[in-house]
N, CA, C and O atoms as CSV, one atom per row, in Angstrom:
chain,resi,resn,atom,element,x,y,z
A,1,UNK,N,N,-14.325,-41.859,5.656
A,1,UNK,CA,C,-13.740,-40.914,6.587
A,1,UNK,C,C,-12.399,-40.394,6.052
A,1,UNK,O,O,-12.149,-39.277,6.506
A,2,UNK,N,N,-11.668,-40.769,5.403
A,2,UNK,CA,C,-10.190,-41.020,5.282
A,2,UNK,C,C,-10.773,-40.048,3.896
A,2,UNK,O,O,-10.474,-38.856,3.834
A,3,UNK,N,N,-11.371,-40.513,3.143
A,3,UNK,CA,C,-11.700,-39.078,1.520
A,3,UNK,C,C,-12.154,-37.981,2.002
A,3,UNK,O,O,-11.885,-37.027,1.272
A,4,UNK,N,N,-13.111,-37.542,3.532
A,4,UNK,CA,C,-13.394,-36.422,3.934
A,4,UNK,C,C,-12.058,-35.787,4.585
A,4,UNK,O,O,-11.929,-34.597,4.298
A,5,UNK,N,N,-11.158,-36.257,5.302
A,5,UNK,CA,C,-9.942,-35.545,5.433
A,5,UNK,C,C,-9.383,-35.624,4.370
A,5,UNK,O,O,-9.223,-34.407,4.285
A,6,UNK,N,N,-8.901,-36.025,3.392
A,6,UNK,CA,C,-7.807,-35.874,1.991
A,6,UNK,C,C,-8.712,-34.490,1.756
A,6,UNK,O,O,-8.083,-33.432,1.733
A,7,UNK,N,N,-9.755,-34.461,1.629
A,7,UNK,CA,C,-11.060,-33.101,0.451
A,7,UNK,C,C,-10.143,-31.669,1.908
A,7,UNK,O,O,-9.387,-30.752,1.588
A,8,UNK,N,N,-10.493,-31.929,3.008
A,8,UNK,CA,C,-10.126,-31.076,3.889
A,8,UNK,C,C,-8.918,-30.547,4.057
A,8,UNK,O,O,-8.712,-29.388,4.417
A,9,UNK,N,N,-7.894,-31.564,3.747
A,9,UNK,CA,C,-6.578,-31.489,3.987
A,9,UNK,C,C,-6.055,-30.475,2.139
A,9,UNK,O,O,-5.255,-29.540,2.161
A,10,UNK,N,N,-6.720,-30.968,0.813
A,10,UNK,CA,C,-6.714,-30.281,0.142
A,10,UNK,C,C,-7.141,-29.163,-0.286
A,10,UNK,O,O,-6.585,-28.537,-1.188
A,11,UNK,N,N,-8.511,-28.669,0.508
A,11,UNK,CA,C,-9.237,-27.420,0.521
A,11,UNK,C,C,-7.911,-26.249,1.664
A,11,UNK,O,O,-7.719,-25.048,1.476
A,12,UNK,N,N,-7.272,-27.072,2.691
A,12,UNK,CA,C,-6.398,-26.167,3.681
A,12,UNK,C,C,-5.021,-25.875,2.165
A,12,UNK,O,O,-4.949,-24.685,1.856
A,13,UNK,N,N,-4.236,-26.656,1.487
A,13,UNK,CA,C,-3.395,-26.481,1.062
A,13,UNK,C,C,-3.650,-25.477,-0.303
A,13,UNK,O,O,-2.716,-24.782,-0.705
A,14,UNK,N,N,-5.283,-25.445,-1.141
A,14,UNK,CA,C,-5.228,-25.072,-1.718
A,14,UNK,C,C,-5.460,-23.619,-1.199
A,14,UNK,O,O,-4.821,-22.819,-1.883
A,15,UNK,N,N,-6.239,-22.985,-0.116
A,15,UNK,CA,C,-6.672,-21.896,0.357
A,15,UNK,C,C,-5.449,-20.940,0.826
A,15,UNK,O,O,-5.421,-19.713,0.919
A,16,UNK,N,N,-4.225,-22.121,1.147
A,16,UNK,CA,C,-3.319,-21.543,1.635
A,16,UNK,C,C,-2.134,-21.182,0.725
A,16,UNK,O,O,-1.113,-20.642,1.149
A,17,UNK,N,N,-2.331,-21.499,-0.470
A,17,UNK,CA,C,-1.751,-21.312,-1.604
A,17,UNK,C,C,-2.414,-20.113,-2.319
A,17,UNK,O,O,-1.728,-19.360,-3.011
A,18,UNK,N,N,-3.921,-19.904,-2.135
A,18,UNK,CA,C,-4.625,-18.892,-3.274
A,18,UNK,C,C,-3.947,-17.526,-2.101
A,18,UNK,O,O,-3.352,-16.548,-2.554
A,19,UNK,N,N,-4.182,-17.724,-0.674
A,19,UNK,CA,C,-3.403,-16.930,-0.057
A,19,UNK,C,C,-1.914,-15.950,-0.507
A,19,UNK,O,O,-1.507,-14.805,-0.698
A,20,UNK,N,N,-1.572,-17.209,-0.495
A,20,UNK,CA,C,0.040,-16.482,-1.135
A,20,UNK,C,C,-0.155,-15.691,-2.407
A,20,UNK,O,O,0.378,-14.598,-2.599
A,21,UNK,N,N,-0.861,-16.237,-3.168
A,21,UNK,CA,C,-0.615,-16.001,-4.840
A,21,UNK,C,C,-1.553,-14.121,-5.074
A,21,UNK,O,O,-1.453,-13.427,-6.086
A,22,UNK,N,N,-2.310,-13.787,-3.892
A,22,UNK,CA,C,-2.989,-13.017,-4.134
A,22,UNK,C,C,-2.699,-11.783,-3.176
A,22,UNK,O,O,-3.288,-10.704,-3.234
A,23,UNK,N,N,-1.532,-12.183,-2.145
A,23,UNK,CA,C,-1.249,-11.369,-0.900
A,23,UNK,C,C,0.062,-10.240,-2.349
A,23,UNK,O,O,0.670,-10.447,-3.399
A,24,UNK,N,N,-0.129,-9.424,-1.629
A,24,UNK,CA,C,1.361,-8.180,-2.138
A,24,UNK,C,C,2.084,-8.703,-1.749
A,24,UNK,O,O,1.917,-9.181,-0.627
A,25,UNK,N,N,3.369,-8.923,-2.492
A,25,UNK,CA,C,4.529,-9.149,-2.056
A,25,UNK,C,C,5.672,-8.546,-1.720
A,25,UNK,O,O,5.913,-7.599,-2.468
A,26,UNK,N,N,6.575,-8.747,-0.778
A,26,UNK,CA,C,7.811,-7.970,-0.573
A,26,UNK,C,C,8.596,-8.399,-0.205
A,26,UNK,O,O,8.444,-9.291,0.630
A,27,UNK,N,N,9.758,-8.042,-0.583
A,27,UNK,CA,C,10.870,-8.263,-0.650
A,27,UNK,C,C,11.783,-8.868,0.560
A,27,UNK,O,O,12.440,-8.016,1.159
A,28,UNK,N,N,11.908,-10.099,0.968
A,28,UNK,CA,C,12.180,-10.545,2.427
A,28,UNK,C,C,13.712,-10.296,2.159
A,28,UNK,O,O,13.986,-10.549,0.985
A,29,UNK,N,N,14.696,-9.912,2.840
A,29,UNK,CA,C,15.801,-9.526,3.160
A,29,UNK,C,C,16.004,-8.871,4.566
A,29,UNK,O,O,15.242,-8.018,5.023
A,30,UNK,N,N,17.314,-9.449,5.322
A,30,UNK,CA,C,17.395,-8.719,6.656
A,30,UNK,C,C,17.041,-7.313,6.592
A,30,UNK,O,O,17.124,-6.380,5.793
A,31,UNK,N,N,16.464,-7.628,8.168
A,31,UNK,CA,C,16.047,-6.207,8.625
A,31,UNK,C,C,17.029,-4.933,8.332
A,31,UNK,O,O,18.213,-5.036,8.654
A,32,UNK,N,N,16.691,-4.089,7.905
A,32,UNK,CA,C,17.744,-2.798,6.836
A,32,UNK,C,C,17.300,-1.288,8.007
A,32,UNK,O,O,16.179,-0.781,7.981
A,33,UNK,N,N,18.477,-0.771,8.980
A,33,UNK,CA,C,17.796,0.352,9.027
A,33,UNK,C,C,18.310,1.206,8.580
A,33,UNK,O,O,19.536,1.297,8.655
A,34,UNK,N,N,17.260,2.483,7.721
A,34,UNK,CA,C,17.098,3.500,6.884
A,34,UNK,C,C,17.268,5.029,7.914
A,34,UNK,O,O,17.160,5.175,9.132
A,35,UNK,N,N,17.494,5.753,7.103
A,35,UNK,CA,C,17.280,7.229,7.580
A,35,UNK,C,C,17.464,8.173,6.735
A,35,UNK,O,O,17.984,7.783,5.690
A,36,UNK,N,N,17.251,9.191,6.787
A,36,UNK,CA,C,16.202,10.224,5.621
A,36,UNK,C,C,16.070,11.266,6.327
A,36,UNK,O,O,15.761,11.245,7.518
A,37,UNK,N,N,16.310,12.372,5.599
A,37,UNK,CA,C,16.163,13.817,5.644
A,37,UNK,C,C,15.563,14.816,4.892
A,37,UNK,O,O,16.108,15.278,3.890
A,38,UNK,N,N,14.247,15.265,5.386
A,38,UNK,CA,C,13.458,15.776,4.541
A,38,UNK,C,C,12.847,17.082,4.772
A,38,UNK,O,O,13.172,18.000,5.526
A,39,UNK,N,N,11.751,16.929,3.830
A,39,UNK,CA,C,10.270,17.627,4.421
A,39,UNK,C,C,9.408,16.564,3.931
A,39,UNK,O,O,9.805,15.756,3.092
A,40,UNK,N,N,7.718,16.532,4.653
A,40,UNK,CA,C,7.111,15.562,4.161
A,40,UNK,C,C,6.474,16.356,2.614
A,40,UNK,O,O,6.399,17.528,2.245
A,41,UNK,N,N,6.109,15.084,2.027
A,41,UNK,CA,C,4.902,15.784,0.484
A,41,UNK,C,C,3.935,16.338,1.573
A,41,UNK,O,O,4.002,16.280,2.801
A,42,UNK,N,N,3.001,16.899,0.725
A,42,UNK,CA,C,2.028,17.642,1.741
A,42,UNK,C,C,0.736,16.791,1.016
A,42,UNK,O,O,-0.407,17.001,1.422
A,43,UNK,N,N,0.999,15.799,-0.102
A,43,UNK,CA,C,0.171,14.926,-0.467
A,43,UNK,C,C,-0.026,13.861,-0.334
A,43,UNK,O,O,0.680,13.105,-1.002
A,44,UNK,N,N,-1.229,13.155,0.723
A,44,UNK,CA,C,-1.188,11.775,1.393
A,44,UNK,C,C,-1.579,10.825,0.163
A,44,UNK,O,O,-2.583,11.081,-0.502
A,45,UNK,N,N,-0.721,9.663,-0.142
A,45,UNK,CA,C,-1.356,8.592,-1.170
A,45,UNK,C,C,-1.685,7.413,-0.250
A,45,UNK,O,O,-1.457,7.440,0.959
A,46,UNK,N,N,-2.299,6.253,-0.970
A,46,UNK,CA,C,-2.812,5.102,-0.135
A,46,UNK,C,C,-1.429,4.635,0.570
A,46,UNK,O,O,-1.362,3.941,1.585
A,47,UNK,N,N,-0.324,5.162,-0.180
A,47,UNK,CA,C,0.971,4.371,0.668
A,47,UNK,C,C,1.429,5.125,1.970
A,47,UNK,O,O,2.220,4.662,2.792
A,48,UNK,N,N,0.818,6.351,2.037
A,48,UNK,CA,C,1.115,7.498,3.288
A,48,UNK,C,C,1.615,8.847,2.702
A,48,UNK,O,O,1.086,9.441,1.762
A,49,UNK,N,N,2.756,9.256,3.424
A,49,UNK,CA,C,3.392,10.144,2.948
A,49,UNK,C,C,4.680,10.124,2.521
A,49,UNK,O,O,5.448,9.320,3.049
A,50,UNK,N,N,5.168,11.047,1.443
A,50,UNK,CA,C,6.233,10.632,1.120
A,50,UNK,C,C,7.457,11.301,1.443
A,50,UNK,O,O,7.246,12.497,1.241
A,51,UNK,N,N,8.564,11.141,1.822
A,51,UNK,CA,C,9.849,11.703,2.418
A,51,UNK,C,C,10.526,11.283,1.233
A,51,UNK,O,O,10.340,10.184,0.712
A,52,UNK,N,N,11.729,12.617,0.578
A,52,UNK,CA,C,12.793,11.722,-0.798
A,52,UNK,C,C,11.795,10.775,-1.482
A,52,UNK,O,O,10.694,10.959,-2.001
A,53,UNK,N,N,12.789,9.395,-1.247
A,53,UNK,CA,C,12.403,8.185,-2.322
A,53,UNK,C,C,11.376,7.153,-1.576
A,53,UNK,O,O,10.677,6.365,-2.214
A,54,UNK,N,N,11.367,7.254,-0.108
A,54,UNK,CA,C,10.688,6.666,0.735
A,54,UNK,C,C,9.243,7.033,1.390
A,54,UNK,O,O,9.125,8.202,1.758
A,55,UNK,N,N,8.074,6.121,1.585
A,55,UNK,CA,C,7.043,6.461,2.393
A,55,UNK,C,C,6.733,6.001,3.550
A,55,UNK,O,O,7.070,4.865,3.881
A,56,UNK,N,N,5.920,6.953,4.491
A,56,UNK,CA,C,5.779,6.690,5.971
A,56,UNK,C,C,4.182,7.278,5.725
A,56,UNK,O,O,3.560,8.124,5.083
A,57,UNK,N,N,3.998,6.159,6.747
A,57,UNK,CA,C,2.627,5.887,7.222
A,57,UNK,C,C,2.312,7.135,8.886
A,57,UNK,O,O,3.026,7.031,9.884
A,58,UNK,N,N,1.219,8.112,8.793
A,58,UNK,CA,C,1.560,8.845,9.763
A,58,UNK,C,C,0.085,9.415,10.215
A,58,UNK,O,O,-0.632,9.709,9.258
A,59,UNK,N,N,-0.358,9.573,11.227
A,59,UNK,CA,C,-1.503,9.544,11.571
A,59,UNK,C,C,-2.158,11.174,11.074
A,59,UNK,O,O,-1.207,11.840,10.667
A,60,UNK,N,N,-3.231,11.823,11.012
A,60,UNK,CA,C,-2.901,13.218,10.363
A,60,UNK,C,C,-2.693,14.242,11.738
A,60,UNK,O,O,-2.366,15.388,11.432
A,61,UNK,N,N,-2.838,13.976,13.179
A,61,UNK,CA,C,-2.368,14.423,13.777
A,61,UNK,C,C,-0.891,14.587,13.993
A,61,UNK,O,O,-0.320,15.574,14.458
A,62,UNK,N,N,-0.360,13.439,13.573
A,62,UNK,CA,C,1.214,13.574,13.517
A,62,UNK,C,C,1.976,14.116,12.371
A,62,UNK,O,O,3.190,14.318,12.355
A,63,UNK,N,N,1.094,14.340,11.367
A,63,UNK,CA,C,1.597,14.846,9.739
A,63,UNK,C,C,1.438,16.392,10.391
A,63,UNK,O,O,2.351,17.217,10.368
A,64,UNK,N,N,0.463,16.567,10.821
A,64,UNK,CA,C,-0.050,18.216,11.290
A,64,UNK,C,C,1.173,18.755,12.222
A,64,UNK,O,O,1.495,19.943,12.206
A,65,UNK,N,N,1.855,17.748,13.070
A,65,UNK,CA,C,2.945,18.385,13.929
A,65,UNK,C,C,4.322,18.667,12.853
A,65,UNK,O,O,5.011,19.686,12.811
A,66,UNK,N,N,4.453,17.513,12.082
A,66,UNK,CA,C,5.846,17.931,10.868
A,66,UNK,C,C,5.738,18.264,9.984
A,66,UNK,O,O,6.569,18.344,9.079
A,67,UNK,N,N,4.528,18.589,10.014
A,67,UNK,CA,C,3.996,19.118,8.412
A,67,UNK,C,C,5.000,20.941,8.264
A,67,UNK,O,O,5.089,21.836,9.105
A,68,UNK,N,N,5.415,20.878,7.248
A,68,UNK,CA,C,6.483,21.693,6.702
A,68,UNK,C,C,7.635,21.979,7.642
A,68,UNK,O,O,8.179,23.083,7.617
A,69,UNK,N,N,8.033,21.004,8.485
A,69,UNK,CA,C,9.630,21.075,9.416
A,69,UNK,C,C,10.959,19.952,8.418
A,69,UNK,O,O,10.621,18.936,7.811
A,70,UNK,N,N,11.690,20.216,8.451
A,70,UNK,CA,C,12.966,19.743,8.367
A,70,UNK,C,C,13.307,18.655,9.124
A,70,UNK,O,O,13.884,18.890,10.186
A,71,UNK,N,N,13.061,17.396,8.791
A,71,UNK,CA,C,12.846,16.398,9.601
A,71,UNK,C,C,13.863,15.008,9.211
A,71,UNK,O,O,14.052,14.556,8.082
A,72,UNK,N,N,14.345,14.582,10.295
A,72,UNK,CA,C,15.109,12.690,10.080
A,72,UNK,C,C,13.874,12.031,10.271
A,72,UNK,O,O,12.983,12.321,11.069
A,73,UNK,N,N,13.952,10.545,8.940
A,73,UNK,CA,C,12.933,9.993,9.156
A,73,UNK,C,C,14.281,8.813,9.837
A,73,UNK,O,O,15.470,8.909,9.536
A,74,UNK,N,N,13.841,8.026,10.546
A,74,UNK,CA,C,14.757,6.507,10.591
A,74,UNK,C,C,13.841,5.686,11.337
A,74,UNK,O,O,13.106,6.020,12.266
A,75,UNK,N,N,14.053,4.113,10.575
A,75,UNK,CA,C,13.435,2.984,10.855
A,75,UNK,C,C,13.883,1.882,10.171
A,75,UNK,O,O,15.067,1.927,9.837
A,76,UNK,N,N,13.005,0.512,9.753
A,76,UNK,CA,C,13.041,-0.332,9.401
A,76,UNK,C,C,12.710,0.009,7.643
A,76,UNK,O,O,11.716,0.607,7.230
A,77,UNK,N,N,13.394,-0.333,7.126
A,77,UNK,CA,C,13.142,-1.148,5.546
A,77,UNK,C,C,11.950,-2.028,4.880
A,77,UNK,O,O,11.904,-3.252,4.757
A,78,UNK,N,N,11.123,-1.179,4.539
A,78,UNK,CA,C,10.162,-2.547,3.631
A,78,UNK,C,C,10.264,-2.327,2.120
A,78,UNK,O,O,10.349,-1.220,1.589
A,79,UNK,N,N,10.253,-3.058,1.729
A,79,UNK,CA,C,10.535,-3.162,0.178
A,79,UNK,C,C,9.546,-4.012,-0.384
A,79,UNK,O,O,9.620,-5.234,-0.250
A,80,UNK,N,N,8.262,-3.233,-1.249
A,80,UNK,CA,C,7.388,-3.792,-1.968
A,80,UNK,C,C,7.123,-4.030,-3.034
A,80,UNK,O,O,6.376,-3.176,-3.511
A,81,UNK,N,N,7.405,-4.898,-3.765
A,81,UNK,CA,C,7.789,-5.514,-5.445
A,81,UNK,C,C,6.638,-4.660,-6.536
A,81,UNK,O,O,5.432,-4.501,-6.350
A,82,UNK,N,N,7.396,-4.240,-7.590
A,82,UNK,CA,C,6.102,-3.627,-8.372
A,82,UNK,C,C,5.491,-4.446,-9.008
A,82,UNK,O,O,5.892,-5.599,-8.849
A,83,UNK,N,N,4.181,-4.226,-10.071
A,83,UNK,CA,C,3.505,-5.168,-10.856
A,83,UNK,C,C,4.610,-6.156,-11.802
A,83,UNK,O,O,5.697,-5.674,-12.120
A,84,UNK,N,N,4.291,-7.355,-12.153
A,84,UNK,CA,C,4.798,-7.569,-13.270
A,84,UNK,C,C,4.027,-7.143,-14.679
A,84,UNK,O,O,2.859,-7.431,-14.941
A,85,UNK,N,N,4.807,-6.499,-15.409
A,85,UNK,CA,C,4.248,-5.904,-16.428
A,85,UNK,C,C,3.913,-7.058,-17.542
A,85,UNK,O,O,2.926,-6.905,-18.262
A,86,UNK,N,N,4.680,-8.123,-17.664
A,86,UNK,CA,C,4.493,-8.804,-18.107
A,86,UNK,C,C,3.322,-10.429,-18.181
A,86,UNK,O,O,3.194,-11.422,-18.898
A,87,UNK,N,N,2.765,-9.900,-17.083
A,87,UNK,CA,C,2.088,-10.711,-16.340
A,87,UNK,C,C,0.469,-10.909,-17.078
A,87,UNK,O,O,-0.081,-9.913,-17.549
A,88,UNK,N,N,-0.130,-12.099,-17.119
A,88,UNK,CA,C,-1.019,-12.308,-18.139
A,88,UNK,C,C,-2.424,-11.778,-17.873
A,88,UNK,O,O,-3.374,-11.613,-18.638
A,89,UNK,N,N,-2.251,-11.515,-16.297
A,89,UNK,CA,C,-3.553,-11.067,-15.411
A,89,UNK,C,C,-3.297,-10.038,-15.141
A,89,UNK,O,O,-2.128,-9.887,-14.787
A,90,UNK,N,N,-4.072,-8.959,-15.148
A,90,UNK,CA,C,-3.510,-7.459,-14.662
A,90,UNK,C,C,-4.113,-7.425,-13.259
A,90,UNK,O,O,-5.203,-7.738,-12.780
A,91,UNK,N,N,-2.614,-6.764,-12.648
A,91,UNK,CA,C,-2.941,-6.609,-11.088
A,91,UNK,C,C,-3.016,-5.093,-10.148
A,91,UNK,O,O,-2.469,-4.096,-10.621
A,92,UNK,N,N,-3.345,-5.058,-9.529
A,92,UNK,CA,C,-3.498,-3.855,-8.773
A,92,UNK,C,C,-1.843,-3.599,-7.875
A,92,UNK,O,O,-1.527,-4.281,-6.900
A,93,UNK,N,N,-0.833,-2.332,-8.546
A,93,UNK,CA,C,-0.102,-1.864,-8.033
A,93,UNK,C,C,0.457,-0.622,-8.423
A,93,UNK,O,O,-0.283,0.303,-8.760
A,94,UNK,N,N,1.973,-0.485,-8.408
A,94,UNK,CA,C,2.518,0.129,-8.518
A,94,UNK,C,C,3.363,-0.434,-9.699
A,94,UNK,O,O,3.376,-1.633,-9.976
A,95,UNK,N,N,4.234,0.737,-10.537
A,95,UNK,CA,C,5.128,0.018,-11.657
A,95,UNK,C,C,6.146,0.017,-11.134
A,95,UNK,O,O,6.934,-0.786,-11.635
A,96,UNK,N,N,6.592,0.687,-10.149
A,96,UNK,CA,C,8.073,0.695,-9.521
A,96,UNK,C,C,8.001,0.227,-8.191
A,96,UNK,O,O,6.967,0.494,-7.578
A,97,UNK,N,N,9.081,-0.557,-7.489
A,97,UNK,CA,C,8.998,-0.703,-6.152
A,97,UNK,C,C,8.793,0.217,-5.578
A,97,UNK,O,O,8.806,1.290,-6.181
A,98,UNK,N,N,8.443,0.161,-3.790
A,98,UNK,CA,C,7.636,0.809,-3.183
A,98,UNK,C,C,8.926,0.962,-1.821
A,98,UNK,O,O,9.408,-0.122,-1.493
A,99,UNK,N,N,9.357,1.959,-1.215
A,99,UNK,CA,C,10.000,1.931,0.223
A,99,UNK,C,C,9.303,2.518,1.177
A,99,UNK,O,O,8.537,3.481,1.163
A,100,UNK,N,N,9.743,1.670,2.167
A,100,UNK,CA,C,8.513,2.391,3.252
A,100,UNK,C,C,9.701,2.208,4.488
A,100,UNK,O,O,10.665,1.444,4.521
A,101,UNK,N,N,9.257,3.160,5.422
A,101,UNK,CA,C,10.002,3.114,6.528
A,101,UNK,C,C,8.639,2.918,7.348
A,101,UNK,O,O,7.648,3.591,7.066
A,102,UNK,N,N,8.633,1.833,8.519
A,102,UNK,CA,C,8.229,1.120,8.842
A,102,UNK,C,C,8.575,0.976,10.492
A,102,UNK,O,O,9.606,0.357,10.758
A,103,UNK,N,N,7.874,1.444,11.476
A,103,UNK,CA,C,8.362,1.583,12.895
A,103,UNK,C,C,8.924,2.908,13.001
A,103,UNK,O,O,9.447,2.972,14.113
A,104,UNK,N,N,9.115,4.357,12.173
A,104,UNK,CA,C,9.739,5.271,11.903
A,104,UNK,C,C,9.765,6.313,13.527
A,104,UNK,O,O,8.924,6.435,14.418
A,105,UNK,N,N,10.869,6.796,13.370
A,105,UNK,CA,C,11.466,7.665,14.410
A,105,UNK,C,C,11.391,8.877,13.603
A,105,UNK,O,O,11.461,8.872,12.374
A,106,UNK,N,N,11.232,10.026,14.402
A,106,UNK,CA,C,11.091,11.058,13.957
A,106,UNK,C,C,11.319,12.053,14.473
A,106,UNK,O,O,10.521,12.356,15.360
A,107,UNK,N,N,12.790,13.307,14.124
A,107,UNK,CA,C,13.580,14.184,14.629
A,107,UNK,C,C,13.198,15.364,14.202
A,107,UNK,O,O,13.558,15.361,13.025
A,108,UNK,N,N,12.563,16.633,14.477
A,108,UNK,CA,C,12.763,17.846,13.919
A,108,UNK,C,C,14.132,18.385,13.800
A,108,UNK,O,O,14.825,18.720,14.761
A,109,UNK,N,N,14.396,18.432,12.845
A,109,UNK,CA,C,16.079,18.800,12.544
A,109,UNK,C,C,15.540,20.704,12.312
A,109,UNK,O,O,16.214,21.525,12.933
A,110,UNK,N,N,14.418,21.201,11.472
A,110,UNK,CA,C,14.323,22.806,10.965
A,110,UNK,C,C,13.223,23.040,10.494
A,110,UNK,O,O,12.749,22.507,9.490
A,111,UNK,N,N,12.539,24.147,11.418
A,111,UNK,CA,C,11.016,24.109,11.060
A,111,UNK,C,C,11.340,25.651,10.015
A,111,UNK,O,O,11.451,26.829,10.355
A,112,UNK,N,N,11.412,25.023,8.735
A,112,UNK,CA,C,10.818,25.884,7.352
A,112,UNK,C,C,10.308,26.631,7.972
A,112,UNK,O,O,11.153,27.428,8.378
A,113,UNK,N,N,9.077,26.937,8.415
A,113,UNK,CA,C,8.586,27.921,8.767
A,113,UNK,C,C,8.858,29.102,9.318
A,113,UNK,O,O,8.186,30.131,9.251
A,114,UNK,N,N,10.054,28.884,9.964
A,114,UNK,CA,C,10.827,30.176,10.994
A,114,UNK,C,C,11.682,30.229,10.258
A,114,UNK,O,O,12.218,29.528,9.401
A,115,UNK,N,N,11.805,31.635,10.904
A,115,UNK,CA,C,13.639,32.497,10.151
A,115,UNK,C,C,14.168,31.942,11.019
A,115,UNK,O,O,13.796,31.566,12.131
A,116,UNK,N,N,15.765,31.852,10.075
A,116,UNK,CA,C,16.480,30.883,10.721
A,116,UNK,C,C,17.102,32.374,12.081
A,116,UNK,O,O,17.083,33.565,11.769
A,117,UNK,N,N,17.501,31.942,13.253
A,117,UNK,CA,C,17.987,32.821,14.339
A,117,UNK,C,C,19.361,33.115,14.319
A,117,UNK,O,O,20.320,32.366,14.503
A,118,UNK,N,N,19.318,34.237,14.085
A,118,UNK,CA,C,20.935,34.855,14.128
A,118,UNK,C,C,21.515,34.713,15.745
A,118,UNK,O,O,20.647,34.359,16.543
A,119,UNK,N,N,22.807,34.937,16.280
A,119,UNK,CA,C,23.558,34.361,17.009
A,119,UNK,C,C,24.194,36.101,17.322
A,119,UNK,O,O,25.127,36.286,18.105
């Protein structure tokens, strides 16, 4: 009884280890809030869309409302580690870290689209 829990107790530690070793990683540091002034890319990648140096995740009904406006992005900070290049196994990423705003708020500051209104 006592070797069927050790096999169990080592199948939980090892599963929970292949876990870690295979999850993406990022960058744990206090919560950071960001803000950003843009237009979005008008090109969605697997990471979302991109604002500046940062990406936001955005439904395409909600890309369709800011799509070409003058917009504040602000939220939370995620920071996602790039590949190691050096690494003996090749992995599925990016070569450069990744920013994402994360919980994002979203201001129309100037919809491009209109002339701006004289006064």
């Amino acid at each position: 009884m006592k070797f069927i829990r050790n096999i169990f107790l080592f199948l939980f530690v090892f599963l929970c280890f292949l876990d870690g070793v295979f999850a993406q990683t990022s960058i744990n540091e206090a919560v950071r809030e960001v803000s950003t002034i843009g237009t979005l890319d008008t090109n969605r990648t697997k990471s979302g869309y991109r604002i500046n140096k940062y990406y936001v995740e955005l439904e395409d009904s909600l890309f369709n409302i800011y799509k070409g406006k003058r917009i504040e992005v602000s939220g939370k900070l995620l920071t996602v580690k790039a590949i190691d290049k050096s690494a003996k196994e090749i992995e599925q990423g990016a070569l450069h870290d990744r920013l994402f705003i994360i919980e994002p708020q979203i201001t129309i500051i100037y919809d491009t689209r209109e002339p701006l209104k004289k006064d």
